[in-house]
N, C-alpha and C positions, 0 to 999 in steps of 0.2 A: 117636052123634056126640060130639065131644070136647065137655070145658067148657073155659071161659075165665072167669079172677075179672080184674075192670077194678078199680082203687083210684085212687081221683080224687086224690087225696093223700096221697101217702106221708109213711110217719113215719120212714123210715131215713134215719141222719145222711148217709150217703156219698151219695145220690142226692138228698138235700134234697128238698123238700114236691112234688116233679112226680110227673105221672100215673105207673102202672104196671102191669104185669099181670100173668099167672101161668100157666102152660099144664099142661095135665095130663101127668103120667110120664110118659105112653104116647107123648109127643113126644120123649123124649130118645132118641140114639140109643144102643144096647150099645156101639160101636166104640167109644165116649166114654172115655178111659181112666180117669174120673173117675166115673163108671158105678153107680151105687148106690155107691159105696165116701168117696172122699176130696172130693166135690163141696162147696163152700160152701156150698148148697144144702140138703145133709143136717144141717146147722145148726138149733141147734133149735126158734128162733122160725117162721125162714122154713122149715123141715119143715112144721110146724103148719098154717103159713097153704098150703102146696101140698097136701098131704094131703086139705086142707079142695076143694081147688078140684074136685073129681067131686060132688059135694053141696050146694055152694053158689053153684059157678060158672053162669055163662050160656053162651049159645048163643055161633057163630059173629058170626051176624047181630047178635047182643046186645052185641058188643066191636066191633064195626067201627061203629054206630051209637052207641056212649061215644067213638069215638075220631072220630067224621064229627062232635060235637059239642065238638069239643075248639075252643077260639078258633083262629084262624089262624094260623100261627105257633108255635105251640105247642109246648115240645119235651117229651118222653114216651118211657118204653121199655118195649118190649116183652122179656116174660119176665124179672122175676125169678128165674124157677125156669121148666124148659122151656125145647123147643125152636121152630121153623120149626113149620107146622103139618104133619101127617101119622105116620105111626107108626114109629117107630124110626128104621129109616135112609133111608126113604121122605120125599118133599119132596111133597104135595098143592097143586099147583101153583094150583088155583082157589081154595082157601081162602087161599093168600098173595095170591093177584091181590083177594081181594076187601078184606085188609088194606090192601093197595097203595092202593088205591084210596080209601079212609076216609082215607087218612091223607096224603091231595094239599092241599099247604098246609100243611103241617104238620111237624115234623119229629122223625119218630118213629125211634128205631133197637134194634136188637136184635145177639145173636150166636150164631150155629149151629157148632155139632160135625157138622153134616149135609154129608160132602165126596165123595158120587159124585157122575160128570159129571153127571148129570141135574140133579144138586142144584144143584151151581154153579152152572150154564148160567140156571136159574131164579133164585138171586141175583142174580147179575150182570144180570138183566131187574130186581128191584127195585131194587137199588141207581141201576141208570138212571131211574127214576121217581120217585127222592125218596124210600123207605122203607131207609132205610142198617142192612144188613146186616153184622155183623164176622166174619169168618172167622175161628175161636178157634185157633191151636195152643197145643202144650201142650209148646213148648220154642223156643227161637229158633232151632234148624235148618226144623222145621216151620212156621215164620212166611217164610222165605225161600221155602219149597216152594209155601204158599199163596199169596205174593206175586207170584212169576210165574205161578199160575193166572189173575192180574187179573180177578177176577170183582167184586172188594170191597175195600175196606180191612180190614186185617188187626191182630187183637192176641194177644198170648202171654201165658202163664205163665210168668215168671222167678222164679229163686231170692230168698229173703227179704231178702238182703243188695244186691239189687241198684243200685247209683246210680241218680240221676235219666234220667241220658242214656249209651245204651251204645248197642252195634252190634249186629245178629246176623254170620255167618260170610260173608256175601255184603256185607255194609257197610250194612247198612239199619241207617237211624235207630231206636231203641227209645225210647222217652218211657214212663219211668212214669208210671201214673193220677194226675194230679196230687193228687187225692181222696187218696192213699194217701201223698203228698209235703207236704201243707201242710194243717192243720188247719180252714182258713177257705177249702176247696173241695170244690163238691160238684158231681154232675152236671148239676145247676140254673147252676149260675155256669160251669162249663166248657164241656161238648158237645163236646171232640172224638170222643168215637166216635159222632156222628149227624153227621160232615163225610166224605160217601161217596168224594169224590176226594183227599182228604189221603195223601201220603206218608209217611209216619209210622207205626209201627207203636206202638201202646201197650200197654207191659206190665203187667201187675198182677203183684205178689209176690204170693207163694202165701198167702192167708190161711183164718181158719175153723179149727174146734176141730181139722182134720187137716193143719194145714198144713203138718205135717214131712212127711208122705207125699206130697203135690202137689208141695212142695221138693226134696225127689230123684227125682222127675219130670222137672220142668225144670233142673235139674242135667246133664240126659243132654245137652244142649248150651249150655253156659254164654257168655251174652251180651259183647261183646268190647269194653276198654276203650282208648282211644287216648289217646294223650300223658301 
């Protein structure tokens, strides 16, 4: 069975002191274009601490019961590093239903590279139930693609240079992470991506020791500026 590491408080500045968690590799999907290769992730604190999570992490049961003790209200995300539960491109439907469910009253959110229909179809059941899901593309043509799947609210990878507020090719809003825009926000003081019906897609520029490689990723469809 997979592990799961639960951190009641974090120490990373962009996420400020809120819960967090960590899933094992074996949750990312290959399709991932970010894939063992240019991922944040492979960064070398948070490597460390994900590495660790097969040997020190807990059960199933053991993360849904940190997060069924979280106060009310509570906002918290799931996977720092990892995906959805199941293996690769696979979505284990009863292990998210029982996150789901820990985490009623709460408002806990994550975001998967996990995009067959099965997957989505099972998104789009959390996202209805209060566990907010973000559909990740990895360029703002792909953010328009995921947006009319309407399973989730959706965020992208944009180039480093990107403005606070652009468009993708179909006219959606883009909001960069404001985390990434102003010094004095994190995702303690923000929370847009655990607001499941929000319009908005929010980008992240490409950061992390490879971020020139993620950068001419989302290059491949460059976000659209008006006036």
């Amino acid at each position: 069975m997979p592990a799961y590491h639960f951190v009641a408080v974090s120490a990373n500045r962009k996420t400020g002191p809120i819960p967090v968690t960590y899933s094992e590799r074996d949750t990312c999907p290959p399709s991932c274009p970010h894939y063992r290769a240019d991922c944040y992730a492979e960064d070398y604190y948070t490597r460390m601490t994900w590495d660790k999570v097969p040997a020190r992490g807990g059960s199933l049961a053991d993360l849904c019961a940190s997060i069924a003790a979280l106060p009310a209200g509570s906002l918290w995300r799931h996977n720092v590093a990892g995906d959805l539960p199941g293996s690769g491109e696979d979505l284990d439907p009863a292990a998210l239903g029982d996150i789901v469910r820990a985490n009623i009253g709460r408002r806990g959110f994550t975001y998967t590279h996990k995009k067959t229909a099965d997957a989505l179809d099972w998104v789009r059941h959390s996202n209805d139930w209060g566990f907010t899901v973000n559909l990740s593309a990895d360029d703002a043509g792909e953010a328009d693609s995921l947006a009319e799947a309407d399973a989730g609210p959706v965020c992208a990878i944009v180039p480093m240079d990107t403005p606070p507020k652009t468009y993708t090719p179909a006219g959606r809003t883009i909001i960069v992470c404001p985390a990434q825009v102003r010094d004095d926000v994190t995702c303690q003081s923000c929370g847009l991506c655990a607001i499941a019906d929000r319009q908005v897609i929010i980008g992240f520029r490409a950061h992390g020791t490879r971020a020139a490689v993620t950068d001419a990723k989302a290059r491949r469809v460059i976000p659209i500026l008006k006036g």
